[in-house]
C-alpha positions in Angstrom: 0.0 0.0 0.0 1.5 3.3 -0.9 1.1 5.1 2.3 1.1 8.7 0.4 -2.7 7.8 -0.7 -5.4 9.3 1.5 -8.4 9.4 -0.6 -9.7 7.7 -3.8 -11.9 9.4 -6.3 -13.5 8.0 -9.5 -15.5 8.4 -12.4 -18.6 6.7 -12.2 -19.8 5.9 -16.0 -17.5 3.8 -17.6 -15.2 3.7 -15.1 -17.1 2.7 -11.4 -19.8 0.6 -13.0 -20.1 -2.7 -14.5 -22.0 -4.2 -17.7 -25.1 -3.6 -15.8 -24.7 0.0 -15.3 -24.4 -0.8 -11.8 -21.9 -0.8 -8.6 -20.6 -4.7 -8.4 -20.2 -7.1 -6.1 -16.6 -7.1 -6.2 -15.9 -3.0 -6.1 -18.5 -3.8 -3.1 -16.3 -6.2 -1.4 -12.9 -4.2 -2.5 -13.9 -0.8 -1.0 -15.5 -2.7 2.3 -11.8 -3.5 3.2 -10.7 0.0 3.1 -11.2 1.5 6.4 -14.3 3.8 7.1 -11.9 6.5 7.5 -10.9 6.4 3.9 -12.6 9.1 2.3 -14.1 8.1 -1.4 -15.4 10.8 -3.7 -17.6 10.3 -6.9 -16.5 12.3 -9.3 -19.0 12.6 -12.5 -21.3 14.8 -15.0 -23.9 13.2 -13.4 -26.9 15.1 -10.6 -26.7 14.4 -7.4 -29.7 12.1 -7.1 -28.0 10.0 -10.3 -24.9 9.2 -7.4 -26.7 9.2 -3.9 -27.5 5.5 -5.1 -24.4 4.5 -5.7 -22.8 6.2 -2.5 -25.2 3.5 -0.8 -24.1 0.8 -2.3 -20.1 1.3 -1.6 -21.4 1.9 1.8 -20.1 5.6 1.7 -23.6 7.6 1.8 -22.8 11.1 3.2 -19.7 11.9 1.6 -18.9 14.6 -0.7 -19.9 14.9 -4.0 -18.2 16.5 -7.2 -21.6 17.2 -9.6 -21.7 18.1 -13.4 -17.7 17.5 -14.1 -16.8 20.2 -11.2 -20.2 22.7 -11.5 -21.7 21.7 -8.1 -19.6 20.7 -4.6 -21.4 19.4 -2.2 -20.4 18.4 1.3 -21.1 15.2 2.9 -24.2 17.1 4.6 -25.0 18.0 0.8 -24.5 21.8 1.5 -22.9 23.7 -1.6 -19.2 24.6 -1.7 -19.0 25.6 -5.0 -21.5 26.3 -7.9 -21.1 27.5 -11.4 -24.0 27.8 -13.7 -24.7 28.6 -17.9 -26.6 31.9 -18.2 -30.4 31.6 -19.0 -29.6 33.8 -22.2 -27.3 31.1 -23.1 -30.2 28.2 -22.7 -32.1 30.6 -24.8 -30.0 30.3 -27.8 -30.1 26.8 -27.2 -34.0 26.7 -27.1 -33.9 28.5 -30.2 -32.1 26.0 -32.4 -33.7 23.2 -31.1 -36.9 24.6 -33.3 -35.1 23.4 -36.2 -34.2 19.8 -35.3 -35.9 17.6 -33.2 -33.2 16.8 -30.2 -34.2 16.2 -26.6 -33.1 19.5 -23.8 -32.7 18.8 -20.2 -31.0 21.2 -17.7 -29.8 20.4 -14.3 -30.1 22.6 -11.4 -28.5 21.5 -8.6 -30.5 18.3 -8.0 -34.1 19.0 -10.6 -33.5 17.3 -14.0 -36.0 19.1 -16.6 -37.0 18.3 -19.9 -40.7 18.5 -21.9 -41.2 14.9 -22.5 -40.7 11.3 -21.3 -39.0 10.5 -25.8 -36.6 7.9 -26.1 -33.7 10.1 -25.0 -35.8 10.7 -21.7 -36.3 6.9 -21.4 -32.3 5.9 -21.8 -31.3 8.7 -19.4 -33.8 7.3 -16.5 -32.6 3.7 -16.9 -29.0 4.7 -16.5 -29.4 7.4 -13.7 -32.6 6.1 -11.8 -33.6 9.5 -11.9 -36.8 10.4 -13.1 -37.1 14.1 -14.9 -39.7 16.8 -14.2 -41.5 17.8 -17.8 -42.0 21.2 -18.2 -42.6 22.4 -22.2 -39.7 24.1 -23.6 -41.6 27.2 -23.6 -41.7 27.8 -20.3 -38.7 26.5 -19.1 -36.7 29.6 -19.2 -39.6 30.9 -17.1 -39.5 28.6 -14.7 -36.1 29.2 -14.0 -36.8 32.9 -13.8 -39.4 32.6 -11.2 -37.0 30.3 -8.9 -34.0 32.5 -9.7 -32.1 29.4 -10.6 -29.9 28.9 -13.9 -28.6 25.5 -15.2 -25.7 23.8 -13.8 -26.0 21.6 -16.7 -27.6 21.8 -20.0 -28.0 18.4 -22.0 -28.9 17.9 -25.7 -29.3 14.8 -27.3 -30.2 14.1 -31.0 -28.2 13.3 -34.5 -24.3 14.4 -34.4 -25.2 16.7 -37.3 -27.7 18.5 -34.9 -25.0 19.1 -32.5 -22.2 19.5 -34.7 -24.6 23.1 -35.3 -25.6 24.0 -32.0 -21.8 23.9 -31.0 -21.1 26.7 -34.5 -24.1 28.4 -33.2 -23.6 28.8 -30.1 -19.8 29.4 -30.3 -20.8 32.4 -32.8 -23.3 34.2 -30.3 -21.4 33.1 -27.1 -18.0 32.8 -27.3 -15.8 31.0 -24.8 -18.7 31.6 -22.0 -19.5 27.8 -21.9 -17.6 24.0 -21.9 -18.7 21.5 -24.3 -18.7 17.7 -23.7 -19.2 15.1 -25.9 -19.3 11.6 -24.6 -20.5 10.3 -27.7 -21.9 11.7 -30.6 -25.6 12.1 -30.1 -24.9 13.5 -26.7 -23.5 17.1 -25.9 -22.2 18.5 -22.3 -22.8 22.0 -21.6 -21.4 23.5 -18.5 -19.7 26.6 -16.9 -16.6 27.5 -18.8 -13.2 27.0 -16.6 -14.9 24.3 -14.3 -13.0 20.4 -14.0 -13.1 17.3 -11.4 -9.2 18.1 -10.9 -10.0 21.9 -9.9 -13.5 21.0 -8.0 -11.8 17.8 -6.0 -8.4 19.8 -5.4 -10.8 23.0 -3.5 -13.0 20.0 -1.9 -10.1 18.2 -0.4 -7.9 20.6 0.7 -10.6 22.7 2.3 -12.7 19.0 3.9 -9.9 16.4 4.4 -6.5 18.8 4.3 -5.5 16.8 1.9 -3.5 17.7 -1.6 -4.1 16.2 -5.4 -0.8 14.4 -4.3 -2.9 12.1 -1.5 -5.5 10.7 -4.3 -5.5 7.9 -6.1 -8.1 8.9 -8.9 -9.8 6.6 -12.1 -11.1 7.4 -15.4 -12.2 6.8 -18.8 -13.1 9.8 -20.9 -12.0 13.7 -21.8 -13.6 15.2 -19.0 -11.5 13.0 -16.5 -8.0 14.1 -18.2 -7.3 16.8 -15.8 -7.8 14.5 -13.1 -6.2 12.1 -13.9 -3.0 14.4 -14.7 -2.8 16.1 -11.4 -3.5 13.5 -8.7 -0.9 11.0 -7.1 -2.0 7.9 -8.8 -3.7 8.4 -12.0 -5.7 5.3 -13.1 -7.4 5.2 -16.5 -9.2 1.6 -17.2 -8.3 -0.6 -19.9 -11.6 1.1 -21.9 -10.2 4.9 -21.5 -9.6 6.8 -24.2 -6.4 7.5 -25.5 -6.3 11.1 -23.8 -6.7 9.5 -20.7 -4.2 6.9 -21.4 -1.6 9.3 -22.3 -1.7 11.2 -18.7 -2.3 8.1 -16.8 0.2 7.3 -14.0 -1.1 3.6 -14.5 -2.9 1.8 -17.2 -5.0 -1.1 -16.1 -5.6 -4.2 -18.3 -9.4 -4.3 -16.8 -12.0 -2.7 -18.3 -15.2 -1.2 -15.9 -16.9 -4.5 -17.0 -13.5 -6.6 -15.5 -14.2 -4.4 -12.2 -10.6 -2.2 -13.1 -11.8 0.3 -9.9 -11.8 -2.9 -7.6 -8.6 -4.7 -8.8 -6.4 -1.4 -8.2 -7.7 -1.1 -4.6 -6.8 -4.5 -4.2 -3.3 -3.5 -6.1 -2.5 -0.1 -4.3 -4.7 -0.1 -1.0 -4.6 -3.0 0.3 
């Protein structure tokens, strides 16, 4: 056990979870042999309902959370330590284009998913988040948000590549640099605060909850928005299934995949 490791943080999609989109029995029985004093922070694009879940089932409900790739910190009472949101003038554009192609919307704030209807996007997103959305027509959504004073940590658009291939030269146009994109695969797009990561959001969390520095993490990930991560902690783990990117900063390159339980195997490797 490398003694200089205080604290593991992963990715959770592609990374933490298994064939079934779920927590397995071994990362279970891996992390139940790390003392309860070991903190273990879920790093992810996801809400924080989409990783509550998943905190239960390693057994590490009421820890920190970094939301929306670094947009929302929560504390292990879920009280906000940092926050950065996309203007509503931005969702606005992004309303806008929508008219001309027919690609689902959601935004995130803080823990309320939104989008107009339960389509086939809607349906995928609630089977791999066990989340369930609040409709609200995309006419009124800015609305909405107007009336609760509350502005997307997260905005969401899935459809055909070509769809979003546009809304990126569209929004870049009117916009500028105000915004992050994300693309974890073609027919889905990303959108959150410009200037946000996991490495910045976990290096604030930990130093400012645990005392700890980037050098006391072990850390594991799969795609772009984990790079940063991955390049700043102590131990930088990217799974067998990572993308180059990832590969190329990685301290350590794993021969399992999420589905060969990669997370669990390294805890057994460097924790244990």
């Amino acid at each position: 056990m490398d003694k200089n490791l205080k604290l593991l943080c992963s990715d959770i999609d592609g990374t933490l979870l298994d064939a079934n989109r779920d927590i397995a029995i071994e990362t279970v029985a891996a992390v139940s042999k790390l003392s309860r004093e070991f903190p273990i922070i879920l790093a992810s694009s996801r809400m924080p309902s989409a990783m509550y879940y998943l905190q239960e089932k390693l057994g590490r409900l009421n820890s920190p959370l970094v939301c929306y790739n670094g947009g929302l910190v929560l504390d292990s009472n879920g009280i906000c330590l940092q926050s950065h949101t996309v203007s509503l003038d931005f969702l606005a554009t992004v309303i806008e284009h929508q008219k001309k192609y027919a690609y689902n919307i959601s935004t995130y704030c803080t823990d309320t998913w939104r989008t107009e209807s339960e389509d086939y996007w809607t349906i995928r997103e609630i089977r791999s988040t066990r989340v369930e959305p609040i409709l609200v027509p995309l006419e009124d959504h800015i609305a909405i948000l107007k009336a609760i004073d509350e502005q997307p940590h997260k905005i969401m658009c899935m459809g055909t590549p070509e769809a979003l291939d546009d809304l990126i030269a569209i929004l870049e146009k009117k916009h500028g640099d105000e915004a992050h994109f994300y693309r974890s695969k073609d027919t889905y797009l990303e959108i959150s605060a410009k200037n946000i990561d996991k490495s910045t959001a976990l290096e604030h969390l930990i130093k400012e909850y645990y005392n700890l520095n980037l050098e006391n993490v072990i850390a594991f990930g799969d795609n772009f928005n984990d790079v940063t991560m991955i390049k700043n902690v102590g131990l930088g783990v990217a799974v067998a299934n990572a993308t180059q990117e990832v590969k190329d900063v990685a301290d350590y390159i794993s021969e399992f995949t999420n589905k060969e339980h990669a997370v669990a195997r390294a805890i057994e490797q460097f924790l244990l």
